[in-house]
N, C-alpha and C positions, 0 to 999 in steps of 0.2 A: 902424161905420166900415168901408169897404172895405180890402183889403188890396191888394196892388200887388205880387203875387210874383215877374210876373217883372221888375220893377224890381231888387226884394231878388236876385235870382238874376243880375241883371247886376252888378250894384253888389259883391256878395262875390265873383265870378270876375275882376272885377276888382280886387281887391282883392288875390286870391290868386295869379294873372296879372301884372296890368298893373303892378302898382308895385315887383314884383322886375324884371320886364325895363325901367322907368324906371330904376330902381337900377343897372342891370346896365350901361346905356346910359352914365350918368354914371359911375360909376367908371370903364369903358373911356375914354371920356375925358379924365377927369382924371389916372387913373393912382392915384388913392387908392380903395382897394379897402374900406378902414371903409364909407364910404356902402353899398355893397353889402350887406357884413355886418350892420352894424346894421341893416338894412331887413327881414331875412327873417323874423329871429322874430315880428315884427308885426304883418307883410305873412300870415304862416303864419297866425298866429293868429286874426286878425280873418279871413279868411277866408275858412279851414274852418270855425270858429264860422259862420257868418253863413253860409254853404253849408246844414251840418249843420241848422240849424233851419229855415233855408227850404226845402229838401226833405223834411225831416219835416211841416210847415205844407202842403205840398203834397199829402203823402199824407194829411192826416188832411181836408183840403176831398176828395179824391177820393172818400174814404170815406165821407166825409156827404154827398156827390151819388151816390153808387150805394144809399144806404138810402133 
């Protein structure tokens, strides 16, 4: 099965990006600043995770195209 990294590598910068400045967006308008808060641990988590491994997955195909 192919893998599709730099999908994975949009999808977690997005992740780790786009959905805290959604959050950030909505709370400034609403003026209830919970939706912001509750979003980041999540937003942090999913990620960095999902960064961390797709960049690792990326050195390690680098690695096995240079042997």
């Amino acid at each position: 099965m192919k893998e599709n990294l730099k999908l994975a590598l949009i999808v977690s910068l997005f992740s780790l990006i786009g959905l805290p400045i959604f959050f950030l967006i909505l709370s400034i308008t609403t003026g209830n600043w919970k939706f912001f808060l509750f979003s980041l641990a999540p937003a942090l988590t999913a990620g960095l995770s999902g960064l961390l491994l797709t960049l690792q997955r990326i050195r390690q195909t680098k690695q096995v195209n240079i042997r």
